[in-house]
C-alpha positions as CSV (number, residue, x, y, z in Angstrom):
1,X,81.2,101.3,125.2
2,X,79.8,102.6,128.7
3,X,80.4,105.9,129.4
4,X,83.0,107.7,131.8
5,X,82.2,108.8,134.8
6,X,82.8,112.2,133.7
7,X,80.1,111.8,131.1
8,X,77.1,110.6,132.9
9,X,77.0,114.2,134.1
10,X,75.6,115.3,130.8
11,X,72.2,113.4,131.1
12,X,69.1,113.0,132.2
13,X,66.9,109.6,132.1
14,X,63.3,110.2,131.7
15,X,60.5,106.8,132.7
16,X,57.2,107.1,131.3
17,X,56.0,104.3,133.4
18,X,58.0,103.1,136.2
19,X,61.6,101.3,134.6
20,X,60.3,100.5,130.5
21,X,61.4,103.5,129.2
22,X,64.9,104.5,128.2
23,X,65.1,108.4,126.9
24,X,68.5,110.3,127.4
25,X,68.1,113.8,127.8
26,X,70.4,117.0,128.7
27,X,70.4,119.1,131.7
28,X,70.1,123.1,130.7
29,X,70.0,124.5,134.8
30,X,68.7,123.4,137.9
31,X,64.9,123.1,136.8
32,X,64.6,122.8,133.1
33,X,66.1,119.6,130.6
34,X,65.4,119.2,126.9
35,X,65.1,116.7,124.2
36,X,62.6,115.8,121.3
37,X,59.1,117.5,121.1
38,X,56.3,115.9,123.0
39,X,53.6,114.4,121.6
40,X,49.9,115.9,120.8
41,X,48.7,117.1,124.3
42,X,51.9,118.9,125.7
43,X,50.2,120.8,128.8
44,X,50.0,117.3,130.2
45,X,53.2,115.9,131.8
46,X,52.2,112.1,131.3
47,X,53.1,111.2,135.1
48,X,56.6,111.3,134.2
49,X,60.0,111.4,136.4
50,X,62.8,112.4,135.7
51,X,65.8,110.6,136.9
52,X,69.3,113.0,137.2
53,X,72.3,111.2,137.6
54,X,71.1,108.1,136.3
55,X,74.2,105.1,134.9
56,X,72.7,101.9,135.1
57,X,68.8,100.7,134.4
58,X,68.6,97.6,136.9
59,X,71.5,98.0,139.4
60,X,71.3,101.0,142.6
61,X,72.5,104.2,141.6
62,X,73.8,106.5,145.0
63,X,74.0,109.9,143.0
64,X,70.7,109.4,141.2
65,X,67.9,112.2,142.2
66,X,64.4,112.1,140.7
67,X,62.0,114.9,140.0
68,X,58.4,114.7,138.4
69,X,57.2,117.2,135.9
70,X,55.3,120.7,136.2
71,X,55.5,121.5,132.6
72,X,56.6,120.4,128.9
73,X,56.7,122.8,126.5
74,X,56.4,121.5,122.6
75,X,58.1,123.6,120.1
76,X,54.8,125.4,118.1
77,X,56.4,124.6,114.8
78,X,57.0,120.9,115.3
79,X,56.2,118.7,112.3
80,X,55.5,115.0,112.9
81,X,55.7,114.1,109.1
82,X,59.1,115.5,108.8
83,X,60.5,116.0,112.4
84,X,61.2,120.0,111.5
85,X,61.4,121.3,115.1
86,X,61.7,118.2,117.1
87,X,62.8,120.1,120.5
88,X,60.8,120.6,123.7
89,X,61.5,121.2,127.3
90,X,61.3,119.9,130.3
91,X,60.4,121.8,133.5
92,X,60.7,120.3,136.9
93,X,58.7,120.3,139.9
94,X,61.5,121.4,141.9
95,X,65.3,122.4,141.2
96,X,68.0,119.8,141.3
97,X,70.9,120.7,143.4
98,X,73.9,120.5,140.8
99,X,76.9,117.6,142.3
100,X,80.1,115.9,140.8
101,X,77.6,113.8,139.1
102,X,75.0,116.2,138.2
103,X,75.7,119.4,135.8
104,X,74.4,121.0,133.2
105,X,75.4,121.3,129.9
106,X,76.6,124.1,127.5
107,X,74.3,124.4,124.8
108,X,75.7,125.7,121.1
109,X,75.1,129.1,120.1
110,X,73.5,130.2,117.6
111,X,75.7,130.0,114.7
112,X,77.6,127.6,115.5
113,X,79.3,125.5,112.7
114,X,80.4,121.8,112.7
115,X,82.6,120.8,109.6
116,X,82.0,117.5,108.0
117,X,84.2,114.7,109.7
118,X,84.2,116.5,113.1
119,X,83.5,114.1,115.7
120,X,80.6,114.3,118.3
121,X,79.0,111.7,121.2
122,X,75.6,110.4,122.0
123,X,74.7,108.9,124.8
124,X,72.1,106.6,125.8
125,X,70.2,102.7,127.4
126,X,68.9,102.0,123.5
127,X,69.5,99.3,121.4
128,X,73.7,98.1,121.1
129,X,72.2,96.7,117.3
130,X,69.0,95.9,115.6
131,X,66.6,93.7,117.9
132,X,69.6,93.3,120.4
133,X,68.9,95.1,124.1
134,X,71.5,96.3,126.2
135,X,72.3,93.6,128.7
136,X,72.6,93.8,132.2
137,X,73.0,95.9,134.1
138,X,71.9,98.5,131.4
139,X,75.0,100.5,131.9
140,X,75.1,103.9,130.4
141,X,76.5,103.8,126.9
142,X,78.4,106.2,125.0
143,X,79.5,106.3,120.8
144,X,81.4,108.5,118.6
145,X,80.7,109.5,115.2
146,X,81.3,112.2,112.7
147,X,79.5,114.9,111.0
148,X,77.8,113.6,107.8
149,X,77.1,117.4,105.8
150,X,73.3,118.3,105.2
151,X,74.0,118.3,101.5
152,X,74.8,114.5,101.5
153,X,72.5,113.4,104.4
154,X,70.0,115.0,102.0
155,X,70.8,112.0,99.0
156,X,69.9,109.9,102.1
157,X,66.3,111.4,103.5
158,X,64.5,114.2,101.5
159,X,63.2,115.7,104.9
160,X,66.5,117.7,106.1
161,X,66.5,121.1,107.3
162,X,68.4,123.8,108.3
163,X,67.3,122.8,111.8
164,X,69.2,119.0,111.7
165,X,72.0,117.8,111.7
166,X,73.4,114.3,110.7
167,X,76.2,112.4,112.0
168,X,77.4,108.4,111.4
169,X,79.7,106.4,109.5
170,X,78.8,106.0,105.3
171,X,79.6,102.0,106.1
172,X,77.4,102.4,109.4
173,X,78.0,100.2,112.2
174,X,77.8,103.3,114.6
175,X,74.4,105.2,115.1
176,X,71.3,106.2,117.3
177,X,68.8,102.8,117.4
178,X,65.4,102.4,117.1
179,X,63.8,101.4,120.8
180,X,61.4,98.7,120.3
181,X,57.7,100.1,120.7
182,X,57.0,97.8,124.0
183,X,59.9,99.5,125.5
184,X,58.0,102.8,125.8
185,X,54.1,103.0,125.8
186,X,53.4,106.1,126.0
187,X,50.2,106.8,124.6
188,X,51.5,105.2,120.9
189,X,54.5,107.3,121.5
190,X,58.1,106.6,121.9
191,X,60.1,109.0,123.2
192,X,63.8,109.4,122.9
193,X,66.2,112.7,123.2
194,X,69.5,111.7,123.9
195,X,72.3,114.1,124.1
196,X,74.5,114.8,120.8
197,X,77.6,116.4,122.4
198,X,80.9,117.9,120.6
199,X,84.0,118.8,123.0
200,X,85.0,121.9,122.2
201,X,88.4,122.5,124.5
202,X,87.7,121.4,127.6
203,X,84.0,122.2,127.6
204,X,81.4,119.8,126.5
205,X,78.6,121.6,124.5
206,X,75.5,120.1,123.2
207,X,75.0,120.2,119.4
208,X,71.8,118.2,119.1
209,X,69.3,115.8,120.1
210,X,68.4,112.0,118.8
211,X,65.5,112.7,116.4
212,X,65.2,110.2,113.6
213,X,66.6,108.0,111.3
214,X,66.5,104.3,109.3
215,X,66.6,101.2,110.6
216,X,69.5,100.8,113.1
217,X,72.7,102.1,112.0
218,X,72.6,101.4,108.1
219,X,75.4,101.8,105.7
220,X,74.3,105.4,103.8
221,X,71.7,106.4,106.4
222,X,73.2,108.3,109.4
223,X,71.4,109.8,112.3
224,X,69.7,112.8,111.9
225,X,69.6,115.2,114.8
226,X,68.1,118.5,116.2
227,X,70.4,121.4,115.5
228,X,70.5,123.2,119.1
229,X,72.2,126.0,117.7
230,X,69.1,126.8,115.8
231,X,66.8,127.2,119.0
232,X,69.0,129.7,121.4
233,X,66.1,132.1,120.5
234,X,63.9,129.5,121.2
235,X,65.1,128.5,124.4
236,X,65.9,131.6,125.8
237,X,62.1,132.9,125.3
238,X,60.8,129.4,127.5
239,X,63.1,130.1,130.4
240,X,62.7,133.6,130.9
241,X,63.6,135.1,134.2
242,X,63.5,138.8,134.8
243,X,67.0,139.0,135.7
244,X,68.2,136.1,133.1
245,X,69.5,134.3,136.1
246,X,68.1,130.7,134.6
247,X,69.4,131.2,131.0
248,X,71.4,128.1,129.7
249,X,75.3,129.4,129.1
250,X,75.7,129.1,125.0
251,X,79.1,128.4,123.2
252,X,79.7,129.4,119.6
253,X,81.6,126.1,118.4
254,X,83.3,127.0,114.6
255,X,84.2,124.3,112.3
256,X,88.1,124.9,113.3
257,X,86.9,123.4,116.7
258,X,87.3,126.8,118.9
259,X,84.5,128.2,120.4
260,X,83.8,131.1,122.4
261,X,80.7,132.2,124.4
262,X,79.2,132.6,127.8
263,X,80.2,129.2,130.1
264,X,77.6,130.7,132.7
265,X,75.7,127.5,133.7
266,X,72.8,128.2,135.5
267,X,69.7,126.6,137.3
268,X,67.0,125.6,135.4
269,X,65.8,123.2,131.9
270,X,65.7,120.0,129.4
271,X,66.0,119.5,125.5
272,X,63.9,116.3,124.2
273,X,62.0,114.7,121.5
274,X,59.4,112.5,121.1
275,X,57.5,111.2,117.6
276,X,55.2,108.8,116.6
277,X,58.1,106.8,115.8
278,X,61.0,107.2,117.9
279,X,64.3,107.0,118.4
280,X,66.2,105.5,121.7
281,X,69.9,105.1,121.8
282,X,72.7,103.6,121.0
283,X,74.4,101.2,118.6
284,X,77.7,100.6,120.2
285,X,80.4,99.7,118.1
């Protein structure tokens, strides 16, 4: 289904050359976004742009703003065989001044708990099934799905760690999809980082970011995700300011649904991921 106005706030489109590429990614403050870990050769910032306030792919969009790159930072730890640490940042060239349409997200805190069922968002231009684009005009898409527990995502892929998450239906129909490879040639590398949102109250907090998974969603093989919560550390360390005026503002989301934390959202970052084989958006139900 497309996505509410109130929604497109929450991400970020990211071209690697010109229109072909589709990758969904979360704003942290006025210069910084997120999403999967770049590929080999990080210092480089591939001549991409970064589109804010992006809904549709082929039509105009009046609140869009576009910034290139001065800087992706790679988590160290990130594994391409498993996708352990799939996070990495995004710093712009300049800051984005924040609109009705442009905002950034809360990110969870470290800590945070989702129970098994809960229900969470991604957000996305992928796929809307296997081999099937999204038709014209490439609106913005959104879908739900729930919590799938590490123990059972673990009968489904022996890879997951303490720093993923996994969410989808065990019938599938609902799920991340794989991007074709011709949609995104960036150096052999796809890249795709939407947003993995849970709404916590009335705030929106950002629980994780399209990493991996199989085929396009299958029955027994949800979506596996970055855990967010798991990088606050992380996170804070990359945007440091010496007044901690560009930290992100983190929630602490419990598996009751409360959450509590800081809601100070500031000016500056990105979450994203990119792997050798990656994952764009969304199968829509």
């Amino acid at each position: 289904m497309e996505v509410v106005v109130f929604a497109v706030v929450l991400l970020v489109f990211t071209g690697c050359n010109a229109q072909s590429d589709v990758c969904g990614i979360a704003t942290l403050n006025t210069k910084i976004v997120g999403g999967e870990a770049a590929p080999a050769g990080t210092s480089s910032t591939f001549s991409y742009t970064v589109y804010v306030g992006r809904d549709t792919q082929q039509l105009s969009n009046p609140n869009e703003v576009s910034r290139s790159l001065s800087q992706v930072i790679r988590h160290s730890g990130y594994d391409s065989t498993t996708s352990d640490n799939d996070i990495a940042l995004l710093k712009l060239s300049a800051p984005v001044t924040f609109t009705n349409y442009i905002k950034p997200v809360c990110l969870a805190k470290d800590g945070s708990t989702y129970a098994a069922g809960a229900i969470c968002w991604v957000t996305g231009w992928g796929t809307i099934r296997s081999d099937v684009s999204l038709p014209f005009p490439q609106r913005l898409q959104e879908v739900s799905v729930p919590i799938v527990s590490n123990t059972q995502c673990s009968a489904s892929y022996n890879t997951i760690t303490r720093n993923m998450m996994c969410a989808g239906l065990d019938e599938g129909g609902k799920d991340s999809c794989q991007v074709s490879p011709l949609n995104c040639p960036v150096f052999g590398v796809l890249c795709e980082s939407g947003p993995f949102v849970s709404k916590s109250g009335s705030r929106w907090v950002q629980a994780g970011v399209v990493s991996f998974g199989r085929g396009c969603a299958l029955a027994n093989f949800p979506g596996v995700y970055t855990r967010v919560s798991q990088y606050q550390s992380w996170i804070n360390t990359q945007i440091n300011s010496p007044d901690n005026s560009t930290q992100p503002g983190f929630i602490t989301v419990t598996a009751d649904g409360s959450s509590s934390g800081s809601t100070r959202l500031v000016p500056l970052s990105l979450l994203l991921s990119c792997l050798p084989v990656l994952f764009s958006l969304f199968v829509l139900s």
